[in-house]
C-alpha positions as CSV (number, residue, x, y, z in Angstrom):
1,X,5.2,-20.2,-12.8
2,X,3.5,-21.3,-9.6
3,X,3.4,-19.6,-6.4
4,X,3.8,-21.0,-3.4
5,X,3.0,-19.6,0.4
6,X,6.7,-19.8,1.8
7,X,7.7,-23.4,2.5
8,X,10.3,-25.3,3.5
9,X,8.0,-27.6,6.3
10,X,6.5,-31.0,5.0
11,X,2.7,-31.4,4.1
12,X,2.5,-33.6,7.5
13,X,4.2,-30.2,9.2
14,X,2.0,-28.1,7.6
15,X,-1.4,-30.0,8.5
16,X,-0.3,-30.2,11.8
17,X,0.5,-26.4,12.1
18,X,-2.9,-25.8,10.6
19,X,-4.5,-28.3,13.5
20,X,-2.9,-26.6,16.2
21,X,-3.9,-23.1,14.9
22,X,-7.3,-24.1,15.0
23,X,-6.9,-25.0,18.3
24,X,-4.7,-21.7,19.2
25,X,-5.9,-19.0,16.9
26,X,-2.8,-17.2,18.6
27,X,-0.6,-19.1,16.8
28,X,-1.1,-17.2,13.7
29,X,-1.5,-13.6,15.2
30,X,0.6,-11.1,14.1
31,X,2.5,-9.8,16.3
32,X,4.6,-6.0,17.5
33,X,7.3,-5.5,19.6
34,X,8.4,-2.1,20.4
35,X,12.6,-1.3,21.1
36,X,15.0,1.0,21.8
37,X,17.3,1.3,18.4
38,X,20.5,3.7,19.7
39,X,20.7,7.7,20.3
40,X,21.4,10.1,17.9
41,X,24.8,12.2,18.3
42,X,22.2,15.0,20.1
43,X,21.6,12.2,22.9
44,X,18.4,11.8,21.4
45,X,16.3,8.3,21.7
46,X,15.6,6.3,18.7
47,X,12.4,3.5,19.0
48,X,12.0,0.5,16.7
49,X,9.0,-1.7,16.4
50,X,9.3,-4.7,14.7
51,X,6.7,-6.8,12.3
52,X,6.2,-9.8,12.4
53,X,3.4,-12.4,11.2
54,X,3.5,-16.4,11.4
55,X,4.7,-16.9,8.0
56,X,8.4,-15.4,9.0
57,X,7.8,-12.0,7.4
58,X,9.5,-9.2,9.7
59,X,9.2,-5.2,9.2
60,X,11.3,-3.4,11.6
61,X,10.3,0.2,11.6
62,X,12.6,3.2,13.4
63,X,11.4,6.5,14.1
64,X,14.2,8.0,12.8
65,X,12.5,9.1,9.4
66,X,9.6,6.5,9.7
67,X,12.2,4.5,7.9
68,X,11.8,0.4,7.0
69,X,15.3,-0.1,8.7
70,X,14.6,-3.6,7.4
71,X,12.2,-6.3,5.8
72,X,12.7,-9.8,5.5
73,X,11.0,-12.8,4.3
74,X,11.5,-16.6,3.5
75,X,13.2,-17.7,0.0
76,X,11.1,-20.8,-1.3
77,X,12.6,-23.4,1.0
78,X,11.6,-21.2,4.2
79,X,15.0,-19.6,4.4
80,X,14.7,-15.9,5.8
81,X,16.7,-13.0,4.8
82,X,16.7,-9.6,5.0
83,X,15.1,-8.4,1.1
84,X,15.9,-4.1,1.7
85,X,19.3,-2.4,2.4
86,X,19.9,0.0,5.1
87,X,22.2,0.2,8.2
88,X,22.4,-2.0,11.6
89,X,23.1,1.3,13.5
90,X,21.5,4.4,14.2
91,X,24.7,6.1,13.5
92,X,25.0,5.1,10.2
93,X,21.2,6.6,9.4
94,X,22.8,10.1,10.5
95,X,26.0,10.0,9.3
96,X,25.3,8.7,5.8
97,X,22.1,9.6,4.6
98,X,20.9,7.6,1.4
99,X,17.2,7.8,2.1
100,X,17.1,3.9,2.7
101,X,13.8,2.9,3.5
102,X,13.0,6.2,4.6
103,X,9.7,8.0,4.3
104,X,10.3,10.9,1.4
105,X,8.8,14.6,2.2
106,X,7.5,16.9,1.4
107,X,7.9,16.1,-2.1
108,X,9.7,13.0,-3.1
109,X,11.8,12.9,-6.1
110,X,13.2,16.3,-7.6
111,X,11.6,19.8,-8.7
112,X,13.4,21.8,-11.4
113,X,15.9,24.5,-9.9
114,X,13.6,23.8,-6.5
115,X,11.0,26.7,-7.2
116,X,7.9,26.6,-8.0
117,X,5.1,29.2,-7.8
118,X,1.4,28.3,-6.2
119,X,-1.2,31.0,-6.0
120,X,1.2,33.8,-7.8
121,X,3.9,33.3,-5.1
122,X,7.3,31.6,-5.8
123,X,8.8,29.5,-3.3
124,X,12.6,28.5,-3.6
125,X,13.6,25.0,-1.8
126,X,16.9,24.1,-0.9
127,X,19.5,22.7,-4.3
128,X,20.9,19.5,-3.0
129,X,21.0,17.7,-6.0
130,X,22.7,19.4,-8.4
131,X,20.8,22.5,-9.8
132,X,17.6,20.9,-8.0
133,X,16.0,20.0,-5.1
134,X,15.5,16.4,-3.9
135,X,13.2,14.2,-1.7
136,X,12.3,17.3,0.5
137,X,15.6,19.3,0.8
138,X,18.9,19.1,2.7
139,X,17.0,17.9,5.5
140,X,13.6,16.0,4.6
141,X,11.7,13.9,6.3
142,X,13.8,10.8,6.0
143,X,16.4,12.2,8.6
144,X,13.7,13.9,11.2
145,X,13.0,12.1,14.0
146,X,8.6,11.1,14.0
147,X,6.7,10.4,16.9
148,X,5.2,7.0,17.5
149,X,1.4,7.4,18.0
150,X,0.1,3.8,18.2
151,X,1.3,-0.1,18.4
152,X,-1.4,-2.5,17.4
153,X,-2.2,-6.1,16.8
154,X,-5.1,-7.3,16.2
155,X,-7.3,-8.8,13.9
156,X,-4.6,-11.1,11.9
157,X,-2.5,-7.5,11.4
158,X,0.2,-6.0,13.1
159,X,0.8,-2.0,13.1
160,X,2.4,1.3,13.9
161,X,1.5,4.7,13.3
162,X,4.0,7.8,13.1
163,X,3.5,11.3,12.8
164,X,5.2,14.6,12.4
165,X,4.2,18.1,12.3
166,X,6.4,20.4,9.5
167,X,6.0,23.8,10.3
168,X,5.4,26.4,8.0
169,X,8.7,27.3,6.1
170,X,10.5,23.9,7.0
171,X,12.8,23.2,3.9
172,X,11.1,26.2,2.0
173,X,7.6,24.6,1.6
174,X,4.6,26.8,2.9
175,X,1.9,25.7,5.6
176,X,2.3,23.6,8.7
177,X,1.5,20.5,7.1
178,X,0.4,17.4,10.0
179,X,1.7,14.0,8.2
180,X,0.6,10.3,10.0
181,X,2.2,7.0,8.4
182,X,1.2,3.5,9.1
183,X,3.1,0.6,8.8
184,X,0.6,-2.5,8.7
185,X,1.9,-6.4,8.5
186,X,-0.8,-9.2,7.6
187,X,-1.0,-12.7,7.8
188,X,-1.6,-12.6,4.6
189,X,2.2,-11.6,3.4
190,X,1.1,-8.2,2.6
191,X,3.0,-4.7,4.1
192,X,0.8,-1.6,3.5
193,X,2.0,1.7,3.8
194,X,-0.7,3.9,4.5
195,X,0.1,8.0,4.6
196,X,-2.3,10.6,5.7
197,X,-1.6,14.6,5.4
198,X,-3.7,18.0,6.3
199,X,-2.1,21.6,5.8
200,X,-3.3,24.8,7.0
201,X,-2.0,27.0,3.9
202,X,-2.2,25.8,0.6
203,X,1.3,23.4,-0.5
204,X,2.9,20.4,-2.0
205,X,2.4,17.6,-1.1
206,X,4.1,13.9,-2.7
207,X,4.9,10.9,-0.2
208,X,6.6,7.9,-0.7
209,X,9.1,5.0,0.6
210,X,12.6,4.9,-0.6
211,X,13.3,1.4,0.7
212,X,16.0,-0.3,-1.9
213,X,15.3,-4.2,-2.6
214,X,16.9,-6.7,-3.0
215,X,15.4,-9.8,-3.0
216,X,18.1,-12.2,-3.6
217,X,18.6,-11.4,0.2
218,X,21.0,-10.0,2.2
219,X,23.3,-12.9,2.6
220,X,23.6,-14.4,-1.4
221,X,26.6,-12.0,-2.2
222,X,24.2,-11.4,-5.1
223,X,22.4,-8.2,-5.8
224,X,19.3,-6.7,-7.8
225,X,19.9,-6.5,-11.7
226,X,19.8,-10.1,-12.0
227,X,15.6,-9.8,-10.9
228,X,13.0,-9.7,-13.4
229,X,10.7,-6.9,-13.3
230,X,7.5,-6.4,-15.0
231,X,5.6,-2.6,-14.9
232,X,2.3,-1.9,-15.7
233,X,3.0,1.2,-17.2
234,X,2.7,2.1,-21.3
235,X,4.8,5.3,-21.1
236,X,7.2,7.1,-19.0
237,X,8.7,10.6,-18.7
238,X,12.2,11.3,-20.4
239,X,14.6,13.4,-18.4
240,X,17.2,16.0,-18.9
241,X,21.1,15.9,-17.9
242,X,19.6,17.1,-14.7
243,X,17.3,14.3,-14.2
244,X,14.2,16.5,-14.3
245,X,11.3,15.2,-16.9
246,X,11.3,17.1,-19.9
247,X,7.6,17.3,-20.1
248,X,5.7,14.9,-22.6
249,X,4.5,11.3,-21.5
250,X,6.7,9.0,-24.0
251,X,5.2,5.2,-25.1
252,X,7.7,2.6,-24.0
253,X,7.3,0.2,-27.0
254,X,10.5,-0.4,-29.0
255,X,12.6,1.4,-25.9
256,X,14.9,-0.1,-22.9
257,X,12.0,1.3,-20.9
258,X,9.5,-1.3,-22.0
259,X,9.0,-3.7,-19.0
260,X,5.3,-4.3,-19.8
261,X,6.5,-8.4,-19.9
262,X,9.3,-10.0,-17.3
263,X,12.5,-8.3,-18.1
264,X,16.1,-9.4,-16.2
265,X,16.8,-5.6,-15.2
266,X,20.2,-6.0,-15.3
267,X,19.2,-6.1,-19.6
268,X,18.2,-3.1,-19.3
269,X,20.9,-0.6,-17.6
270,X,24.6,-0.9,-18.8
271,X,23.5,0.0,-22.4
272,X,24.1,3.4,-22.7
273,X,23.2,3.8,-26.2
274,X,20.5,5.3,-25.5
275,X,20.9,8.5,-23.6
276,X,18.0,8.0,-21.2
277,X,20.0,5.4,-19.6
278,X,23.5,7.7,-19.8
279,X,20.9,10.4,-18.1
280,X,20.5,8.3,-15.3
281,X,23.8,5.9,-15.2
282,X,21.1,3.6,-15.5
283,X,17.5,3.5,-15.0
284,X,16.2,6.4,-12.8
285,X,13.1,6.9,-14.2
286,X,9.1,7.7,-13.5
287,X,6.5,5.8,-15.2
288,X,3.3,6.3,-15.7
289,X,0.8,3.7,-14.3
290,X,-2.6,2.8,-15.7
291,X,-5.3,4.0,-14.6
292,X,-3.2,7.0,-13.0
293,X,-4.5,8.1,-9.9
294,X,-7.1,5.3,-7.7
295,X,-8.6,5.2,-4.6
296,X,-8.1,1.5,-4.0
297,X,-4.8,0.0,-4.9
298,X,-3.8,-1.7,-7.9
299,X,-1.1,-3.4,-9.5
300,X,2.0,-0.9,-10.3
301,X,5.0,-3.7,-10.6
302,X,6.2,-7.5,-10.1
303,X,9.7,-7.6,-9.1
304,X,10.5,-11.4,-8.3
305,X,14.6,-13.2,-8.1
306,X,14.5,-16.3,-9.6
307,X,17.4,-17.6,-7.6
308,X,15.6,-18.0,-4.3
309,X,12.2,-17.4,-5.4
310,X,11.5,-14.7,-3.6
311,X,9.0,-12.7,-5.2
312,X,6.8,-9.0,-5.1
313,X,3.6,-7.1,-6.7
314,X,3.9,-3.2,-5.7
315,X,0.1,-1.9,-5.8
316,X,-0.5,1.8,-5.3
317,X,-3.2,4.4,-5.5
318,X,-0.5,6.3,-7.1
319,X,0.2,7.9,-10.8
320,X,3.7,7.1,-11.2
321,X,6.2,4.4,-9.8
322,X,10.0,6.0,-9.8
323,X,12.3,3.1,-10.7
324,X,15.2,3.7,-9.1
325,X,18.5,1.0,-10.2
326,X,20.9,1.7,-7.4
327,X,22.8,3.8,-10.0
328,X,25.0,6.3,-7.5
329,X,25.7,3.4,-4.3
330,X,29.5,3.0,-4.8
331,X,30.9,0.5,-2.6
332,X,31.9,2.9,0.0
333,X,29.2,2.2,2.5
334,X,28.3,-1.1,4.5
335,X,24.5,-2.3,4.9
336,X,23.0,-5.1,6.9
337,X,25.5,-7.7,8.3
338,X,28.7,-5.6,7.2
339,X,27.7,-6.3,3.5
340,X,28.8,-3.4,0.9
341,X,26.3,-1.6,-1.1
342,X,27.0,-1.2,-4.9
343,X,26.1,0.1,-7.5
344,X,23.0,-2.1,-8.7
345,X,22.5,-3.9,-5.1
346,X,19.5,-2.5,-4.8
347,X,16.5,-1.6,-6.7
348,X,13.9,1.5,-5.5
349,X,10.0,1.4,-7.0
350,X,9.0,4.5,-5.5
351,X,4.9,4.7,-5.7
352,X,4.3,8.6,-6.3
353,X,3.4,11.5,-8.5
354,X,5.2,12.2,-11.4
355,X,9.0,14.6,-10.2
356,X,8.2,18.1,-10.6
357,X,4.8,17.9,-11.0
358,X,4.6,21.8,-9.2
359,X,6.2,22.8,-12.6
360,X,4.6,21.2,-15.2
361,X,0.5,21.8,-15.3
362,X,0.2,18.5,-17.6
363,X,0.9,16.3,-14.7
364,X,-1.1,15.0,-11.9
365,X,-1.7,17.9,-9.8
366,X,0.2,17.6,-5.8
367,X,-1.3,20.8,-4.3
368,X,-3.0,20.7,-1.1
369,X,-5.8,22.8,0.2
370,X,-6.4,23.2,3.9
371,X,-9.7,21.3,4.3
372,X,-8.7,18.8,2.2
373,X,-6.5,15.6,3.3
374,X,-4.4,13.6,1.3
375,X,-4.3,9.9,1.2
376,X,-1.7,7.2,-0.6
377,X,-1.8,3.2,0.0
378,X,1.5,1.0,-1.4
379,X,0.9,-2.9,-0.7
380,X,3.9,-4.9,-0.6
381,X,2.4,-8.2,-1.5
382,X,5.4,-11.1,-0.7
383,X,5.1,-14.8,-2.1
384,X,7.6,-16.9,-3.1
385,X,7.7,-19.1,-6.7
386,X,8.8,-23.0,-6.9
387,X,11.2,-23.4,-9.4
């Protein structure tokens, strides 16, 4: 299938937007625009700063849990719409957390009974997800408030950079560990993440974004099981009733967890037969990318809605991509433009290590040593398929 940079101009429109951004270079500058977005119930100030590069791509970024409050890009006629669910209101952010779009610390995803022991001492974390602990605790990073550090554009890229210091003891995790996260928009289509971390005492460390797509768009009354996904993974890790891995890396071949081709995801979650999917009321699942961990990104995942043509490649430096169906959104809450959020409206590929990796030795190790620093790029990389 052939991609296409987002259209919906003639070729005459097009060469003459190319003529006049040879004459402007400006015209094709990415661009950032920094904005109050509401108070929190303590009186406290939220800032956004939105995205936004020539081809209609816009990133609005709060600091209310470094969250992607909302991405949108063209369909393949040029049509915008917003591709992630969240809320249109600070409020809604506080009052009804679902970790939508928000930056996951300390550790993303769960860890077993939410102890673990590092250097012969056992640390127990909060249970708020069952008998374990989830995306950092009762109160993670997602719902702390970050500090904006720096607003750039330049060079074709559009930025901002948010940071938060969690003290020692903060959820249950040891050392005071100084996290920075950059949100950078080219005019290339692409939306990197970019996390940086340093502790003073010896932790656990695993970072990612929980945004929830959709790219159907907002608007289509349509949601995310109807998208084809493709994962560049050859095994995954089976879970427990409780949804923590039960240890062994298992080969997807012959299994509903084989997306190494295009599957419709929708295919792939309502039969409960097998009880990986009755596990997670769908898929909720990490799988193991290869190559594991890389210092340079590659691809972890195509996700693209045939519909509208909107399409996505996930690359990461990470191990594992969490694929998330939208299994537990009910219908109760409303997302962008009043729309309700159900179950399958959204779909999460969280780029990470493997869920509780503190507990099981086999896996990709998450500690962090003072003097050491960690580091994980996602790309985003947005195009959009003729039919």
């Amino acid at each position: 299938m052939a991609c296409v940079r987002f259209r919906g101009r003639t070729r005459l429109a097009m060469l003459a937007t190319l003529v006049l951004a040879a004459a402007s270079p400006a015209l094709l500058a990415a661009a950032a625009t920094r904005a109050p977005f509401g108070t929190l119930t303590d009186g406290t100030a939220v800032e956004a700063v939105e995205l936004t590069n020539h081809a209609g791509v816009k990133a609005r970024v709060i600091t209310y849990g470094a969250t992607l409050q909302s991405l949108e890009t063209p369909d393949r006629h040029g049509k915008g719409d917003v591709i992630t669910l969240g809320y249109d209101a600070i409020g809604d952010y506080e009052r009804h957390p679902q970790y939508l779009g928000a930056t996951i610390g300390r550790y993303a995803n769960r860890i077993a009974g939410g102890r673990f022991v590092l250097d012969d001492h056992a640390y127990q974390l909060a249970l708020n997800n069952g008998p374990n602990s989830l995306h950092g605790g009762s109160v993670g990073f997602g719902q702390r408030l970050w500090t904006i550090d720096a607003v750039r554009a330049e060079g074709g890229v559009a930025s901002v950079t948010l940071s938060r210091v969690s003290p020692d003891g903060e959820e249950g995790y040891p050392g005071n560990l100084t996290v920075r996260v950059t949100y950078s928009l080219a005019e290339n289509n692409e939306l990197t993440m970019s996390y940086l971390a340093t502790t003073d005492r010896p932790t656990v460390i695993n970072l990612t974004n929980h945004a929830l797509f959709n790219l159907a768009g907002a608007s289509s009354g349509r949601g995310a099981l109807e998208s084809t996904l493709q994962i560049e993974a050859d095994a995954y890790t089976p879970i427990d009733a409780t949804l923590i891995p039960t240890g062994p890396l298992t080969p997807v071949a012959g299994s509903d967890f084989d997306f190494r081709s295009p599957v419709i995801l929708g295919s792939r979650v309502r039969d409960a037969r097998d009880a990986q999917v009755s596990f997670g009321r769908g898929i909720d699942h990490n799988f193991a990318i290869r190559g594991g961990t890389q210092a340079t990104p590659r691809l972890a995942a195509t996700l693209i809605d045939q519909v509208s043509g909107r399409g996505m490649k996930l690359l990461t430096t990470e191990p594992g991509l969490q694929v998330y169906s939208g299994n537990f959104l009910d219908g109760t809450l409303q997302g962008h433009g009043g729309q309700l959020m159900r179950q399958g409206d959204g779909l999460a590929l969280e780029a990470q290590h493997f869920p509780d990796s503190p507990n099981q030795p086999r896996y990709p190790s998450v500690r962090l040593d003072p003097g050491q620093t960690y580091h994980q790029v996602t790309v985003l990389r947005l195009f959009a398929v003729a039919r």
